[in-house]
C-alpha positions in Angstrom: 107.0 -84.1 -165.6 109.8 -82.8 -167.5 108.5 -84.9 -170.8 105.0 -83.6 -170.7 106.2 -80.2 -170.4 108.7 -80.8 -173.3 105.7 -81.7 -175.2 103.7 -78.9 -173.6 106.5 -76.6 -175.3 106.4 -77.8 -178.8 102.8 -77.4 -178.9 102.0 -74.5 -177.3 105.3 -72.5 -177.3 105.8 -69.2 -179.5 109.0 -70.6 -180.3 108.3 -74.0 -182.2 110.1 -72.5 -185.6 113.4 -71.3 -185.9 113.3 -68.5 -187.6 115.5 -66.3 -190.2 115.2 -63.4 -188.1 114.9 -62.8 -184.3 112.2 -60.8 -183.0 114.4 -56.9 -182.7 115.5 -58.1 -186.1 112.3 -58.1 -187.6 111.0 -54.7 -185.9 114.1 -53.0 -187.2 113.3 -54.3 -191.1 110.1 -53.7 -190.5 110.3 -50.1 -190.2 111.5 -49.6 -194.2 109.5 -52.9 -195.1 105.6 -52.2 -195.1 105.2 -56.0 -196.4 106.3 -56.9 -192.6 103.5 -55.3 -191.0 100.1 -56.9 -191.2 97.6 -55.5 -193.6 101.1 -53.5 -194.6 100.8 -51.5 -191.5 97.8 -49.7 -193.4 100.9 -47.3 -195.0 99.3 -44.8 -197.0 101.3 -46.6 -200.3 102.4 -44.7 -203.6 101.3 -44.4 -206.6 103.7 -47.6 -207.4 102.7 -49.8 -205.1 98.9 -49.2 -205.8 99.6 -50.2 -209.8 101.4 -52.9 -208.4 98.4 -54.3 -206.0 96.4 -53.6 -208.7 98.6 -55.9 -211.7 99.1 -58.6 -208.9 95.3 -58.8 -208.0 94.4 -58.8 -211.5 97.0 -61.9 -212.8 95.9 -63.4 -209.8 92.0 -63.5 -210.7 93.4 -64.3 -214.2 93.7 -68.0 -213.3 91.1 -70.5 -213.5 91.2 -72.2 -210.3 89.6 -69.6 -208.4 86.6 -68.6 -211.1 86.4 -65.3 -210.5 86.5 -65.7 -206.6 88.5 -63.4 -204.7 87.9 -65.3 -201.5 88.9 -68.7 -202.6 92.6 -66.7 -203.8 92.7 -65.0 -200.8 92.3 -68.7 -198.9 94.9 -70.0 -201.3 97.6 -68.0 -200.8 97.0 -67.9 -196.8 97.4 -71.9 -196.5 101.0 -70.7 -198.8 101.6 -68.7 -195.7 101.7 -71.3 -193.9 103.0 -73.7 -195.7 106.3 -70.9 -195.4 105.8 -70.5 -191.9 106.3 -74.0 -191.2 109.3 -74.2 -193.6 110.7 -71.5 -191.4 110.2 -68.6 -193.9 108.8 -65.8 -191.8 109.1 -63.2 -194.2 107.5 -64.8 -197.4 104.6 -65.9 -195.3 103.9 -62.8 -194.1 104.2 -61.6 -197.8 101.6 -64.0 -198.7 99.4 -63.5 -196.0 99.4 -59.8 -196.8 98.5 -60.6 -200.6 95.5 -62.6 -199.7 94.9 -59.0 -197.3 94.9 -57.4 -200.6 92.5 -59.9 -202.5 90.0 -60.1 -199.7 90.4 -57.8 -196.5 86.9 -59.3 -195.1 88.5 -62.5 -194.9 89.1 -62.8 -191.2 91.7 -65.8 -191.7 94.6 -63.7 -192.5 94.6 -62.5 -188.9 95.3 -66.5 -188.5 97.8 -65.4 -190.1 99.5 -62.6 -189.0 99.0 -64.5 -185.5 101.1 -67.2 -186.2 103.5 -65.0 -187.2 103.9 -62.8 -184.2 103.5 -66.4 -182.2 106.2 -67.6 -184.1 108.7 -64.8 -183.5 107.8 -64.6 -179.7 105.8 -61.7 -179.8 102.6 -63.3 -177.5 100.5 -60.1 -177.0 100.9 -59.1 -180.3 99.4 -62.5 -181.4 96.6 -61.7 -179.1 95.6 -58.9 -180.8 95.3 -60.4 -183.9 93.3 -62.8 -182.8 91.2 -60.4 -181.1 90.5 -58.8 -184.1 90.1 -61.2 -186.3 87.1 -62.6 -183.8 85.6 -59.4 -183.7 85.2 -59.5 -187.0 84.1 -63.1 -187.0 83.4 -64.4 -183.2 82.8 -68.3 -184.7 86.4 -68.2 -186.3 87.5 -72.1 -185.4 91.0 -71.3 -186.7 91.3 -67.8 -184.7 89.5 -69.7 -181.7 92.4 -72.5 -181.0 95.4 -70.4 -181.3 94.1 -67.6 -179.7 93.4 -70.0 -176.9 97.1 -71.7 -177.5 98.1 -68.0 -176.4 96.8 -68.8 -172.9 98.3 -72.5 -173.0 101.5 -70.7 -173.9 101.5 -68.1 -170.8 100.9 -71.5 -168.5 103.4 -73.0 -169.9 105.6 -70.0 -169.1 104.4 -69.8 -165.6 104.2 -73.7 -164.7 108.1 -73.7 -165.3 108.9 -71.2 -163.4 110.2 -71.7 -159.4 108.4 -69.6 -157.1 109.4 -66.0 -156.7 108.5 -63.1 -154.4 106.0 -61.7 -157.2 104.7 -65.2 -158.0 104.6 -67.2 -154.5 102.8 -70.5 -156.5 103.4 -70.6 -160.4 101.3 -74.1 -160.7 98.2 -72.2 -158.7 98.2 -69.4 -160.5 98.9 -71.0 -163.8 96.0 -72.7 -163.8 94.0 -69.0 -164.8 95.4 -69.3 -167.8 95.2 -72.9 -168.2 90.7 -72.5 -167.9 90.8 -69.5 -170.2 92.1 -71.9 -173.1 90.0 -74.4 -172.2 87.2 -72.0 -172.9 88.7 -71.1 -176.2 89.3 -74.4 -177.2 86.1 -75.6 -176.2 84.6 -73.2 -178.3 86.5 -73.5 -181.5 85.4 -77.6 -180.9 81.9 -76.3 -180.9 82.1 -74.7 -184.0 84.6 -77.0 -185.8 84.7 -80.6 -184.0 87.2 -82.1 -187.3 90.2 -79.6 -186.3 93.2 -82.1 -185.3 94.9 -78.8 -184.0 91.9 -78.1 -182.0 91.3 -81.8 -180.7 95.0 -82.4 -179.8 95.1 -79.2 -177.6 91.4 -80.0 -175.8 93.3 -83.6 -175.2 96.2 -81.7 -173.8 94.3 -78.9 -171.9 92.2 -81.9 -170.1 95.5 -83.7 -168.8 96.9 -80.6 -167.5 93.4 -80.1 -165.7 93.4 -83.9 -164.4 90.3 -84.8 -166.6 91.7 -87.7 -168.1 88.4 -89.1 -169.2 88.4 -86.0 -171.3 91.7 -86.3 -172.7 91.4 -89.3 -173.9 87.8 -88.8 -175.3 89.4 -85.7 -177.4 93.1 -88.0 -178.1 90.8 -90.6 -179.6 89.0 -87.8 -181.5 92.3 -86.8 -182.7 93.7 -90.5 -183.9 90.3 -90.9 -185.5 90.8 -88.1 -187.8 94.6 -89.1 -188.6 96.6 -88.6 -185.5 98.8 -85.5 -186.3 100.0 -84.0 -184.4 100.0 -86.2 -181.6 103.4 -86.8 -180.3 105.0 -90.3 -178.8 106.1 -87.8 -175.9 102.3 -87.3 -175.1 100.7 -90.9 -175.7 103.2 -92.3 -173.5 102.6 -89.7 -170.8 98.9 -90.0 -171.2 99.3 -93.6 -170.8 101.4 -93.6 -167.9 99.2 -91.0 -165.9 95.9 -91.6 -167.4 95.4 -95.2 -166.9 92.5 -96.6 -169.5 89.7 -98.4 -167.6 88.8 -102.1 -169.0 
């Protein structure tokens, strides 16, 4: 149990990355750094920084690769975001989710985005309401639909690890609340976007935690079909060892 719930962690938890700055650390900067604070905190900005949004937007639609779309830059620089988040730069992918923000606020991805951010440095709720806003915006959002689910797969995890308490008298039973309302989620963002190995590994996860393994291994093989990642040896041993195939 305590594999599965090591690989429960790394996929689900808000704490995957480390990070350059803990979670009070980045609160305090933020308060004299707008450029922290998604959509810069909507700061009313000076006459500076508005010539500066302006000369980056503009040497920005100045190249080629994005003929003249503001869109397809925005997109650009959020998959730099990530690309920082995952190198464990907090702050610069914030930065660049911001900038595609500037080059195209309707672009409900950056709230991906800021998400991953807040997910990142621990901050769960605050995730959540990105999410939520992002989907209200856009309700078929695939990307905003898995990791606002993953939110929910993060509080089970929190919850399944705990011993019982006098507020919580059954963790695993009450758990399981939170384990349904990112299946629904996750479902969902399948429904919209069946391709997503992010999405399929989750549903595969979701299923085994739920006992379906008919299910998890229909969305596992989903998963391997598209490339595999990011399927752990942690989990395909478990899944193997709990979830016998039939011949």
């Amino acid at each position: 149990m305590k594999r599965i719930l090591f690989f429960l962690a790394y996929l689900f938890s808000t704490t995957v990355f480390s990070q350059q700055l803990n979670s009070t650390e980045w609160d305090e900067q933020a308060k004299s750094n707008i450029r922290l604070l998604p959509k810069y905190g909507l700061a009313q900005k000076t006459k500076e920084q508005k010539e500066a949004d302006e000369k980056f937007i503009n040497e920005t639609m100045e190249h080629e690769q994005y003929n003249g779309d503001r869109t397809a830059a925005s997109n650009h620089l959020i998959q730099l975001g990530f690309t920082y988040l995952y190198n464990k730069d907090l702050k610069t992918a914030m930065y660049r989710f911001n900038q595609a923000f500037l080059l195209d606020s309707t672009n409900t991805d950056i709230y991906w985005g800021y998400g991953a951010v807040y997910m990142t440095l621990g901050k769960n709720e605050r995730a959540k309401r990105q999410y939520l806003q992002g989907l209200k915006a856009n309700p078929r959002n695939a990307h905003l639909l898995t990791d606002y689910g993953t939110c929910f797969m993060s509080k089970y995890y929190d919850m399944v690890s705990m011993p019982p308490n006098d507020v919580v008298k059954n963790p695993k039973e009450q758990a399981a609340i939170y384990l349904d309302s990112a299946l629904m989620n996750l479902k969902e963002s399948y429904h919209v976007d069946s391709k997503d190995k992010n999405t399929l590994v989750k549903l595969s996860a979701t299923y085994f935690f739920k006992g379906d393994c008919l299910n998890a291994w229909k969305f596992y093989d989903e998963c391997k079909a598209m490339g595999g990642q990011p399927i752990t040896e942690e989990y395909t041993n478990e899944l193997m060892k709990k979830c016998k195939r039939k011949k």
